[in-house]
N, C-alpha and C positions, 0 to 999 in steps of 0.2 A: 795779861792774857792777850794775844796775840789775834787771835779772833774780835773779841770786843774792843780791842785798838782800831782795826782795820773797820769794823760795821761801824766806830763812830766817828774816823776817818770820811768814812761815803757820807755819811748822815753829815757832817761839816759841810761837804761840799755840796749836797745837792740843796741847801736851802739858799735861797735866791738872797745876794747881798744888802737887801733893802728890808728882809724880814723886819716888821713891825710885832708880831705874834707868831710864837713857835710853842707846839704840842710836844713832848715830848712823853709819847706812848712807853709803858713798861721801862719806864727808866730807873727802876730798882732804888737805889741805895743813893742815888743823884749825881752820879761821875760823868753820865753824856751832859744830862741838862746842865750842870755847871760851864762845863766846856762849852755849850751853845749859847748858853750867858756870858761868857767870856768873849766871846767871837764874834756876836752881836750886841754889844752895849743899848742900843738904841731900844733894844727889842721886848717885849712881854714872854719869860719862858715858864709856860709849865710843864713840871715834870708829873706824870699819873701813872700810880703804880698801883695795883688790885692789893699789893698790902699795906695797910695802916703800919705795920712797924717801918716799912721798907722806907713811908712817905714822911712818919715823923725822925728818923733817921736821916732822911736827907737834907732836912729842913734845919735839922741842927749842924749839920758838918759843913753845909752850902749856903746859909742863912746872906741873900744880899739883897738889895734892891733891884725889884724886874724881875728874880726868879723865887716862883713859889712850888710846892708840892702838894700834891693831893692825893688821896686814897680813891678808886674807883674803880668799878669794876664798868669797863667799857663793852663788854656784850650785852650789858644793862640799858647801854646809852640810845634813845630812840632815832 
């Protein structure tokens, strides 16, 4: 998808080279968060998706050290 290539293209670039902790909002099925794991070793990424299938689906296809998945619904979050 050519679209979600390009938005996770920007998303690559605009995280500062030193990231210690990256968010990764609505990261569905886990294909940006892997790649932001991949491109920050150093870093803590979580991927949060508002669906539990989305989060335990990611968890198993991207399963490494430093990146985890969660389920949550973020217009919940205070």
């Amino acid at each position: 998808n050519p679209r979600a290539d390009a938005a996770i293209a920007y998303a690559l670039a605009a995280v500062p080279p030193r990231a210690r902790r990256i968010l990764d909002l609505g990261c569905g099925v886990g294909w940006s968060s892997h790649l932001l794991a991949q491109r920050f070793p150093a870093a803590e990424v979580i991927g949060a998706d508002l669906s539990p299938r989305n989060a335990t689906v990611a968890g198993r296809l991207f399963a490494r050290p430093g990146l985890r998945f969660v389920a949550a619904d973020l217009g919940a979050w205070p």
